[in-house]
N, C-alpha and C positions, 0 to 999 in steps of 0.2 A: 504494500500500500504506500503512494506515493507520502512523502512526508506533508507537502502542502496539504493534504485533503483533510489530516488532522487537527495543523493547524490552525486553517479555516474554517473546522468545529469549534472550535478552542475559543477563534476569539469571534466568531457567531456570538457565541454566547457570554463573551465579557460588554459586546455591545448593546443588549439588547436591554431596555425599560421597563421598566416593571412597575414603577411606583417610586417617587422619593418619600424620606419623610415619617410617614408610617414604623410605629414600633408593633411589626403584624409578622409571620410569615412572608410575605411578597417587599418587606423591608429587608428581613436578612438575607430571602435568596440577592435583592438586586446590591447585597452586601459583595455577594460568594461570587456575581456576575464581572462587578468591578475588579473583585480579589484576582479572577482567572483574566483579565484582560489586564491587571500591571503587568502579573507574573509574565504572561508572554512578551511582552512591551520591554519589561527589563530582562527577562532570558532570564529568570530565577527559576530554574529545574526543581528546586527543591521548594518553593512554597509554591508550585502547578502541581505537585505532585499532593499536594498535602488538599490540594483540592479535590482530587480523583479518589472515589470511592476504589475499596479493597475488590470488591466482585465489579471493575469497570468491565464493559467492554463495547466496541465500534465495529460498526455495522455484523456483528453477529459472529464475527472472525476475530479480532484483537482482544489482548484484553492490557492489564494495568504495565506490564512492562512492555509491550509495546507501545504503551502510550510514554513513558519513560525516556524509552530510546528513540525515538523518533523526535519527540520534543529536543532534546539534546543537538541529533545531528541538526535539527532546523537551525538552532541557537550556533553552532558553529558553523554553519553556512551562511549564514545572514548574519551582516551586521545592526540590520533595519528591518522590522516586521512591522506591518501596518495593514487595517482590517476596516471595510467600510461598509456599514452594515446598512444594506437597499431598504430593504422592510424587515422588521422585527418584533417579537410578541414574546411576553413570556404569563403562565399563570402558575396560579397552584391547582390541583387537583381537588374537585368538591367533594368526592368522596375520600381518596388518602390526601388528607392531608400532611400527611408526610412523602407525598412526593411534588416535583415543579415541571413544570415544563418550558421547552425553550425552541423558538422557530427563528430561522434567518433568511435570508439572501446575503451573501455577504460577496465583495472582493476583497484578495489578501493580496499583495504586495511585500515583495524581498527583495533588499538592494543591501549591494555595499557601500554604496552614498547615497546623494542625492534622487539618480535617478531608475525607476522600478528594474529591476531583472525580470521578474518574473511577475505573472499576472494570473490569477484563477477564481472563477466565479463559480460557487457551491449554493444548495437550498441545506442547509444542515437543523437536523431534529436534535435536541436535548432532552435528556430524562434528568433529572437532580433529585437522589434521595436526602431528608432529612435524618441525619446521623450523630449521636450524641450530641443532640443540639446545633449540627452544623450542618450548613448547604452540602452535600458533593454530587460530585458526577457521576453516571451511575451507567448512563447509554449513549451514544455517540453514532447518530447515523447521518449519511450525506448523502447527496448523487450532486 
């Protein structure tokens, strides 16, 4: 799996609205939303990871250490990650309220400076389970 298509999941979902404001559910997911779109921004492996539920997995085939290593090689191939999110939605679940949900369009862009290398436009779906009190990411799928 190409590594962009990850992390065009990734940061789908660090762009996407939810609600400011609010001390509710749909306040800390769009806590855990922000959290996953520094960590990619600043290439911190280790608090993207701390955001990834233990049972992850992307599109039905990956699961948490392929999201691990793949996160990685992006951060050592890029020095510039940037993520612009077309249309975007997130909720909570009416029935489990202990899970979120997360939709995109997004384009992701990778450069070693100024100007893009590379370009790719994904729909990616989100699942976020709520876990010892904290947003993670639980499902990861794109086309």
């Amino acid at each position: 799996m190409p590594v962009w298509k990850l992390a065009v999941a990734f940061m789908a979902v660090a762009l996407m609205l939810v609600g400011c404001g609010r001390d509710d559910p749909e306040a800390a997911l769009q806590a855990a939303v922000e959290s996953l779109q520094e960590s990619i921004e600043s290439k911190d492996a280790s608090r993207l990871m701390d955001l990834i539920h233990q049972e992850f997995s992307a599109n039905q085939e990956a699961d948490r250490d392929w999201a691990r290593r793949t996160a990685t090689l992006m951060f050592l191939r890029h020095r510039n990650v940037h993520v612009i999110a077309l249309n975007s939605r997130s909720w909570i679940d009416p029935t489990y309220p202990d899970k979120g949900y997360s939709e995109a369009q997004v384009a992701l862009t990778g450069a070693e400076a100024l100007l893009p290398q590379r370009l790719g436009h994904y729909n990616a779906r989100l699942e976020w389970w709520l876990a010892d009190g904290k947003w993670q990411l639980a499902r990861l799928n794109w086309d």
